[in-house]
N, CA, C and O atoms as a GROMACS GRO file, in nm:
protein
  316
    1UNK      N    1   5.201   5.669  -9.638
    1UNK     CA    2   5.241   5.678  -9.498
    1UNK      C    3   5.288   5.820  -9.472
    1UNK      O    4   5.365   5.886  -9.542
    2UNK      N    5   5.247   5.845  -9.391
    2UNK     CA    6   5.284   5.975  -9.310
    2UNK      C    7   5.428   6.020  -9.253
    2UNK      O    8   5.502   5.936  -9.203
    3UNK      N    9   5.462   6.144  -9.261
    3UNK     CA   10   5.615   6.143  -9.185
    3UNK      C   11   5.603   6.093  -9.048
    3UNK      O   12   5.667   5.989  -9.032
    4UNK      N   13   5.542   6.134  -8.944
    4UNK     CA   14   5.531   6.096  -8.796
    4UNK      C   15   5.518   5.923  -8.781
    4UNK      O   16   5.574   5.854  -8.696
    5UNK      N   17   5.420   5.877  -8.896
    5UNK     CA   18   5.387   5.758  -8.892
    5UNK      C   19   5.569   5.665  -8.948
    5UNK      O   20   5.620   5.562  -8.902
    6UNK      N   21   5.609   5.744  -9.040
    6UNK     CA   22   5.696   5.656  -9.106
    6UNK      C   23   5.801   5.673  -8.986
    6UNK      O   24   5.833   5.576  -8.917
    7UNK      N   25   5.847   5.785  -8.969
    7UNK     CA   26   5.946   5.771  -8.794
    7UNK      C   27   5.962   5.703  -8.705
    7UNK      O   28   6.067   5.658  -8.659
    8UNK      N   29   5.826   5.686  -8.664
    8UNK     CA   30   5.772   5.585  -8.584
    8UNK      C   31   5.802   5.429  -8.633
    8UNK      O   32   5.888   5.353  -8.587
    9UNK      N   33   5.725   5.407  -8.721
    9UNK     CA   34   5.715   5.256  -8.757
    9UNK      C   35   5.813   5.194  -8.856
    9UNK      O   36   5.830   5.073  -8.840
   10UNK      N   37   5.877   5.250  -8.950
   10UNK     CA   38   5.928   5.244  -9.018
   10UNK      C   39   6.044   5.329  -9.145
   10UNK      O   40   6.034   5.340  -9.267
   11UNK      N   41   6.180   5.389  -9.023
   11UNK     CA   42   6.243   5.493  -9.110
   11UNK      C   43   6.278   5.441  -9.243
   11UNK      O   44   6.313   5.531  -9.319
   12UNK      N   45   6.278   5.344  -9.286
   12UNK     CA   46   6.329   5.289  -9.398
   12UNK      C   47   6.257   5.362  -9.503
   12UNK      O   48   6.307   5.398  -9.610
   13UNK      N   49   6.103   5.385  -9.454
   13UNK     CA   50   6.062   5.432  -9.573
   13UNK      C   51   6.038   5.596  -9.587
   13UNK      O   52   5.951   5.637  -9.664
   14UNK      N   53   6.100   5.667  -9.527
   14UNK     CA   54   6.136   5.762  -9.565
   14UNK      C   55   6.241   5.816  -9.718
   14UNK      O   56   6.362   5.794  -9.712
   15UNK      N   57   6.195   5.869  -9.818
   15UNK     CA   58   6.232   5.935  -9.941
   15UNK      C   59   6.265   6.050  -9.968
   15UNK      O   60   6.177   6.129  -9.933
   16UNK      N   61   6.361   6.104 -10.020
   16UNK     CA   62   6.367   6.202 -10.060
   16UNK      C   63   6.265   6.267 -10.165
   16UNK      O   64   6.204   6.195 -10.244
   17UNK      N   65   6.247   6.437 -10.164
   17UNK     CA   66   6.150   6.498 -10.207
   17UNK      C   67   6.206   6.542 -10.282
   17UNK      O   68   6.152   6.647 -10.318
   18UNK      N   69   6.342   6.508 -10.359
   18UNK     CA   70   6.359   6.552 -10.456
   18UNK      C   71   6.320   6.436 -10.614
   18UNK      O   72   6.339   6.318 -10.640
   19UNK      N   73   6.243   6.586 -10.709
   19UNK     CA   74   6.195   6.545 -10.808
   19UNK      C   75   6.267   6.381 -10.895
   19UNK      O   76   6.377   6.376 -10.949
   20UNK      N   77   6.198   6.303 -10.888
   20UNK     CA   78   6.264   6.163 -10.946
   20UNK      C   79   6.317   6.056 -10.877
   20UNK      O   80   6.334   5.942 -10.920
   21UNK      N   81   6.347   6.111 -10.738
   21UNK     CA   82   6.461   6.029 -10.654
   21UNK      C   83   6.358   5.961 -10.578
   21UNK      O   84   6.240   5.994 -10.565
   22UNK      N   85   6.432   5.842 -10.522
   22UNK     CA   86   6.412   5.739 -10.453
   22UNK      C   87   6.484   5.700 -10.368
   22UNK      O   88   6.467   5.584 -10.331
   23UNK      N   89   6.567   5.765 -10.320
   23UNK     CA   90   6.676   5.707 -10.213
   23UNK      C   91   6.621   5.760 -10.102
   23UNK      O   92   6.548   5.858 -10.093
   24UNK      N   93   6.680   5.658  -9.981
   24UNK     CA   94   6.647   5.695  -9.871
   24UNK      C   95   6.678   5.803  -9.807
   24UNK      O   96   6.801   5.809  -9.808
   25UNK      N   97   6.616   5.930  -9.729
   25UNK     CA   98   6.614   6.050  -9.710
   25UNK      C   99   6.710   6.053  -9.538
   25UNK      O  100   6.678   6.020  -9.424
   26UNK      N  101   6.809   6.099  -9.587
   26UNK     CA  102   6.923   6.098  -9.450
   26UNK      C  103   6.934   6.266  -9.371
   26UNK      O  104   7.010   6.295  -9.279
   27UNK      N  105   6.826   6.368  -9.446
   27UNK     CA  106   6.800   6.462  -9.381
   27UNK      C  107   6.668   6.503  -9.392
   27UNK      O  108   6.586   6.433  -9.452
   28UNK      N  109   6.632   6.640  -9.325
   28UNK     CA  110   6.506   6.664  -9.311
   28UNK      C  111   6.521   6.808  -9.310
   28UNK      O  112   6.573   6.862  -9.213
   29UNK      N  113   6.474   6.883  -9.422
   29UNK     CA  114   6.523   7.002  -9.400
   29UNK      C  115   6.379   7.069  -9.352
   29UNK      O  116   6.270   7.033  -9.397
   30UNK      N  117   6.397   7.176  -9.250
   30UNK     CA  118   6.276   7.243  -9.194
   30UNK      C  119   6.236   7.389  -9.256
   30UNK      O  120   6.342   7.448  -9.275
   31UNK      N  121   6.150   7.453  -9.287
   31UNK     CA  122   6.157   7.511  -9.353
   31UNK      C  123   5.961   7.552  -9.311
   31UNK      O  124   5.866   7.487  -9.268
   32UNK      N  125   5.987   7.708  -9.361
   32UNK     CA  126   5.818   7.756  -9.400
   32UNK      C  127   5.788   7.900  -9.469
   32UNK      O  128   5.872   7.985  -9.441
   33UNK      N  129   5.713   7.929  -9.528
   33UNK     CA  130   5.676   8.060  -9.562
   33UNK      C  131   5.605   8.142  -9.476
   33UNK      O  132   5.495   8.111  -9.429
   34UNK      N  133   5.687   8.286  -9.444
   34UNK     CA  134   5.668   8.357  -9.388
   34UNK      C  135   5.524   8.448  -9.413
   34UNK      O  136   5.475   8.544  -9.352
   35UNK      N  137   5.486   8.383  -9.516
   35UNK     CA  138   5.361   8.480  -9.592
   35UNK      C  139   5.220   8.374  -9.527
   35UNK      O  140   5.112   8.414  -9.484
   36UNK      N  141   5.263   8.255  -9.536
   36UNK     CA  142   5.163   8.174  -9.514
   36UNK      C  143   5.161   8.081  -9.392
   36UNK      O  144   5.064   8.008  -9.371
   37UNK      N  145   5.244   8.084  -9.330
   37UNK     CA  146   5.284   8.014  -9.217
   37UNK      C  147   5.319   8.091  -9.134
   37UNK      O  148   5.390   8.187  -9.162
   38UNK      N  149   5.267   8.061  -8.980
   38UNK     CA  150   5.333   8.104  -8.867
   38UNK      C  151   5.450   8.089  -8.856
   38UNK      O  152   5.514   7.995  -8.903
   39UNK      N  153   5.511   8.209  -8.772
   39UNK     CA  154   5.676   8.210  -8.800
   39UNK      C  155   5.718   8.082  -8.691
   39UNK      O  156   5.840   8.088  -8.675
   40UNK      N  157   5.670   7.988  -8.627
   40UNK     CA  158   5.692   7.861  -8.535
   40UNK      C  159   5.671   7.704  -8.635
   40UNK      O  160   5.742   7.603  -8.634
   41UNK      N  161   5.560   7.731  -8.707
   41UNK     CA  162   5.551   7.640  -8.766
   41UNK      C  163   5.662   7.594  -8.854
   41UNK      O  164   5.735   7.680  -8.904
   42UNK      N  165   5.691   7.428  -8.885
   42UNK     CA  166   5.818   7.373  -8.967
   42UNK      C  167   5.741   7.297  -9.077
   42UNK      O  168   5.691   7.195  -9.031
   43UNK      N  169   5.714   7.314  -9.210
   43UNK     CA  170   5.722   7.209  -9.275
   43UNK      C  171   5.832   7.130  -9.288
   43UNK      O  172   5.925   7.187  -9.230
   44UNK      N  173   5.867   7.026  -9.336
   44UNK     CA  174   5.971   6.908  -9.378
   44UNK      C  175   5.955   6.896  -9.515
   44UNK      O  176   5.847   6.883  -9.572
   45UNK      N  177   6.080   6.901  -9.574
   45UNK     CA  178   6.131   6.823  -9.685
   45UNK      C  179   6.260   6.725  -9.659
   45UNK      O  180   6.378   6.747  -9.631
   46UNK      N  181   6.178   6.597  -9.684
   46UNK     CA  182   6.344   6.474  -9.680
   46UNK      C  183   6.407   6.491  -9.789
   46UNK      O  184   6.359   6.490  -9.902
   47UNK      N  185   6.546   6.510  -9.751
   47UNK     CA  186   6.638   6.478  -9.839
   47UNK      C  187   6.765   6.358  -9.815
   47UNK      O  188   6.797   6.316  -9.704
   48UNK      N  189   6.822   6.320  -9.931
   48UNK     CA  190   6.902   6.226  -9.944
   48UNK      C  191   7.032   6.321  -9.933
   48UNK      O  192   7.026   6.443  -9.939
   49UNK      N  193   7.164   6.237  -9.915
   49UNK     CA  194   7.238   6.320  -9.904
   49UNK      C  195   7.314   6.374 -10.014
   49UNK      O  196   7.419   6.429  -9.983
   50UNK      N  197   7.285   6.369 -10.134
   50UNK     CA  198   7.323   6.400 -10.274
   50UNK      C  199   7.236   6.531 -10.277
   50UNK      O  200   7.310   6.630 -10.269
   51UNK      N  201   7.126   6.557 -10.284
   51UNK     CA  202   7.010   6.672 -10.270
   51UNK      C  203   7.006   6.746 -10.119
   51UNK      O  204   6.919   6.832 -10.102
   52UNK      N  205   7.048   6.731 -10.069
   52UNK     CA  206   6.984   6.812  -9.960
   52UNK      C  207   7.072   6.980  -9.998
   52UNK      O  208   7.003   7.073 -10.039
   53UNK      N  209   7.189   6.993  -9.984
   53UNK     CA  210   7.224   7.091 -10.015
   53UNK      C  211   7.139   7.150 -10.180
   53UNK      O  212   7.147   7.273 -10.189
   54UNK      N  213   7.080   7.099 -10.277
   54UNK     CA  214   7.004   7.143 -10.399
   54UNK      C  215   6.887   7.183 -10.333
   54UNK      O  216   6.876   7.305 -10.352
   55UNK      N  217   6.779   7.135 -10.255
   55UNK     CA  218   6.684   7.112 -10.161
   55UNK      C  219   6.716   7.255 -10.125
   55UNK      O  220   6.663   7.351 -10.183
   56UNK      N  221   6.811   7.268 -10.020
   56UNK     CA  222   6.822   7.379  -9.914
   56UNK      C  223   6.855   7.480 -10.034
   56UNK      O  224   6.771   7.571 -10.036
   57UNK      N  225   6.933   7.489 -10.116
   57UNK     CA  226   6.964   7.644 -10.191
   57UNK      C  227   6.832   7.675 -10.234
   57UNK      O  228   6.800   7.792 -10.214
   58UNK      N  229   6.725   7.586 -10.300
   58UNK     CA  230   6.608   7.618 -10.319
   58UNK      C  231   6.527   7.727 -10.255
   58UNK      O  232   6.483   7.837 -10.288
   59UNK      N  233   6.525   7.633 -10.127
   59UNK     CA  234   6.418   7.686 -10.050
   59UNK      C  235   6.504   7.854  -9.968
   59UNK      O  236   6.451   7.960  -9.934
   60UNK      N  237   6.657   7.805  -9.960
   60UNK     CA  238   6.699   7.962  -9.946
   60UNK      C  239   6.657   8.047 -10.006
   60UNK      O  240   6.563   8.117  -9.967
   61UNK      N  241   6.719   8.062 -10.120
   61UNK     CA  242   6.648   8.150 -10.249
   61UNK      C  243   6.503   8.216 -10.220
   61UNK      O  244   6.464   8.298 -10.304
   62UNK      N  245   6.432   8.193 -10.126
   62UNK     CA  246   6.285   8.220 -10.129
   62UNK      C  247   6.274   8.232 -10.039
   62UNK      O  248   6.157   8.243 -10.004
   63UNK      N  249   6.381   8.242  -9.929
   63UNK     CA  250   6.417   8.278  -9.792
   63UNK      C  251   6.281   8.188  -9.704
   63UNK      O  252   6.223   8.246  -9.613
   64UNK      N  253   6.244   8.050  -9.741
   64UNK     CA  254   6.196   7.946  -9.673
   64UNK      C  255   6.274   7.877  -9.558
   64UNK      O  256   6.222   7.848  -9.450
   65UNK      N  257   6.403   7.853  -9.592
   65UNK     CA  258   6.486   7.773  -9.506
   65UNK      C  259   6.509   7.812  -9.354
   65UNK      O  260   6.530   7.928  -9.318
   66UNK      N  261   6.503   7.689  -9.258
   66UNK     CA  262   6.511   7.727  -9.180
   66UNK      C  263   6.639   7.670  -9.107
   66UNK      O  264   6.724   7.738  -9.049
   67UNK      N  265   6.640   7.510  -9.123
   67UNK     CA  266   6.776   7.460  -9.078
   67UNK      C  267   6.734   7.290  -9.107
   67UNK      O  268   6.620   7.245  -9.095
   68UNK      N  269   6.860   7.210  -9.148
   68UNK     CA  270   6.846   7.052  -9.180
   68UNK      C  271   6.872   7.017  -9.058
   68UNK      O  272   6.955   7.087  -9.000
   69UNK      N  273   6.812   6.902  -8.984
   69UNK     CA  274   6.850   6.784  -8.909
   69UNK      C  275   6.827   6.616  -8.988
   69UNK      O  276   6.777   6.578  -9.094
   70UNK      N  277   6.886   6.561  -8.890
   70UNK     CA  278   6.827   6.465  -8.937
   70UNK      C  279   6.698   6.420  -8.933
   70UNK      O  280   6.613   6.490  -8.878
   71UNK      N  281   6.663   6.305  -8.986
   71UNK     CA  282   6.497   6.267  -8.943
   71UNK      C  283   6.487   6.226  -8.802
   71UNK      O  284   6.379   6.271  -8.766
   72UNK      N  285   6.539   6.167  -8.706
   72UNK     CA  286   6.519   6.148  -8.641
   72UNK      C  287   6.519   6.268  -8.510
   72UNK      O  288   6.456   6.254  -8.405
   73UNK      N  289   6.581   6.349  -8.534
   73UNK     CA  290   6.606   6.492  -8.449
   73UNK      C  291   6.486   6.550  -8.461
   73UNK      O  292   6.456   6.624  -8.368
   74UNK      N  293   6.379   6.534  -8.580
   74UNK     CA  294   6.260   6.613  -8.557
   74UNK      C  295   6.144   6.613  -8.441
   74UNK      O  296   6.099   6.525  -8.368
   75UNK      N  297   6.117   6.746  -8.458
   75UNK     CA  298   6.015   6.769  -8.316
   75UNK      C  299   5.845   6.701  -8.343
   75UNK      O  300   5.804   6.702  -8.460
   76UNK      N  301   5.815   6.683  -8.307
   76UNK     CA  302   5.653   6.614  -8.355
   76UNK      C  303   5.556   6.691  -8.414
   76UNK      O  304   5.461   6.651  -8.480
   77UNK      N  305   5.595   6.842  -8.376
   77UNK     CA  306   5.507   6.894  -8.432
   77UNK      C  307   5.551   6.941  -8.560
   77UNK      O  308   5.456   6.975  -8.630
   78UNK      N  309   5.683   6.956  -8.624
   78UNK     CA  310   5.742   6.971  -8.755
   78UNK      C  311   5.642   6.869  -8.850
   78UNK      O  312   5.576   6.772  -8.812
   79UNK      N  313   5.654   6.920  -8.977
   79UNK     CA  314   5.608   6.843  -9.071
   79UNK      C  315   5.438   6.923  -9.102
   79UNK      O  316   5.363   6.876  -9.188
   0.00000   0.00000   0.00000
């Protein structure tokens, strides 16, 4: 299932993207590469709330990050 699709029909099944985990994903961090992505475009990574701050230092580090909301705050075209 898709992020837009899982929003829609079913937040439950939203997961965190961190390696191993399975808990349900209570943020959405936005994020993209400046090398390969338009500077508008958002990918998504869900995170749980144990990872999201591990998640976000990540993608800082590589100056990806852009800002967490929740899942439901996302714009349609994110992801």
């Amino acid at each position: 299932m898709d992020l837009r699709t899982a929003l829609r029909d079913d937040p439950a099944e939203l997961i965190c993207s961190a390696k191993g985990c399975r808990r349900h994903a209570t943020w959405a961090l936005r994020w993209n590469n400046p090398k390969l992505h338009d500077a508008r475009r958002r990918k998504v990574w869900l995170a749980c709330d144990e990872h999201e701050v591990t998640l976000r230092d990540f993608l800082s580090l590589r100056g990806f990050y852009r800002d967490s909301v929740r899942p439901d705050a996302l714009d349609p075209n994110d992801g």
